[in-house]
C-alpha positions in Angstrom: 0.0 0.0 0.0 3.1 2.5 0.9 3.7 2.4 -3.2 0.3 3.2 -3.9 0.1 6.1 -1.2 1.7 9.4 -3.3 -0.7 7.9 -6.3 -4.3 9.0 -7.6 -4.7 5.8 -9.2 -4.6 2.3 -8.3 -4.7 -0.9 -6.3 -3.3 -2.9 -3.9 -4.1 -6.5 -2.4 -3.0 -8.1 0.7 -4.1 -11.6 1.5 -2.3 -13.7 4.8 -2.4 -17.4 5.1 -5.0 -19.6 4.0 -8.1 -17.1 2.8 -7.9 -16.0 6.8 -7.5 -12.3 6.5 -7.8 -10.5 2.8 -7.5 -6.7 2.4 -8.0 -4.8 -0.5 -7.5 -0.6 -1.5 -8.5 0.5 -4.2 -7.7 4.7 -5.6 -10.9 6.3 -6.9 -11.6 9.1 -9.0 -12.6 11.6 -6.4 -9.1 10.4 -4.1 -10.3 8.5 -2.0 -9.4 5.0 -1.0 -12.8 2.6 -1.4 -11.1 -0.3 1.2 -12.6 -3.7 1.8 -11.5 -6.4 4.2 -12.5 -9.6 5.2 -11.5 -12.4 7.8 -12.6 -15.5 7.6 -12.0 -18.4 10.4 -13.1 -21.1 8.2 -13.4 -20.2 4.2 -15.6 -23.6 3.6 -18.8 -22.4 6.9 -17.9 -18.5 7.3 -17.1 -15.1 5.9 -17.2 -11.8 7.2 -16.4 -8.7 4.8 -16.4 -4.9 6.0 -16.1 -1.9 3.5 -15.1 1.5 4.1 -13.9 5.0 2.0 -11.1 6.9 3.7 -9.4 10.1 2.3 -5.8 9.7 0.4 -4.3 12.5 3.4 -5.0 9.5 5.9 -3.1 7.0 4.4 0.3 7.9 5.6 -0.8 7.8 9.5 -2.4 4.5 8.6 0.7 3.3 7.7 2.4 4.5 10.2 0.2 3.0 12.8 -0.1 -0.2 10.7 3.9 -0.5 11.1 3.9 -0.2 14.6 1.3 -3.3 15.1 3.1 -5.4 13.0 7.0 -4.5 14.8 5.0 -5.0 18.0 3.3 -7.9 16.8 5.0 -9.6 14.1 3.3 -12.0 11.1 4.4 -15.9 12.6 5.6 -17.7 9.3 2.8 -20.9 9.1 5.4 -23.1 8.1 7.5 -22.4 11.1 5.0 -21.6 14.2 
């Protein structure tokens, strides 16, 4: 999302382990971000799916703040545990 974030056009998708947790952004033409994200526990039973529009002038405290989640609660590789 960080290369996305000085543009006015655009995507970016996110997607962690196995259809869990999906996020998508998506520039419009007004410059906003249309954003949808969904987390699902079990993809065969369940789905749960929020959208939202946020202004381009948020996105770089978003990141910021979505940085210091993940350094304070780093992504555990599947594989490993």
């Amino acid at each position: 999302m960080e290369e996305r974030s000085g543009s006015v056009s655009g995507q970016t998708q996110r997607a962690r382990g196995p259809r869990q947790v999906a996020g998508e952004a998506k520039n419009s033409k007004t410059g906003h971000l249309d954003c949808t994200v969904a987390i699902t526990g079990d993809h065969l039973s369940e789905e749960h799916r929020f959208s939202f529009g946020i202004d381009q002038s948020y996105l770089p405290g978003l990141l910021a703040q979505l940085g210091a989640v993940l350094r304070e609660y780093p992504i555990q590789d599947e594989q490993r545990g």
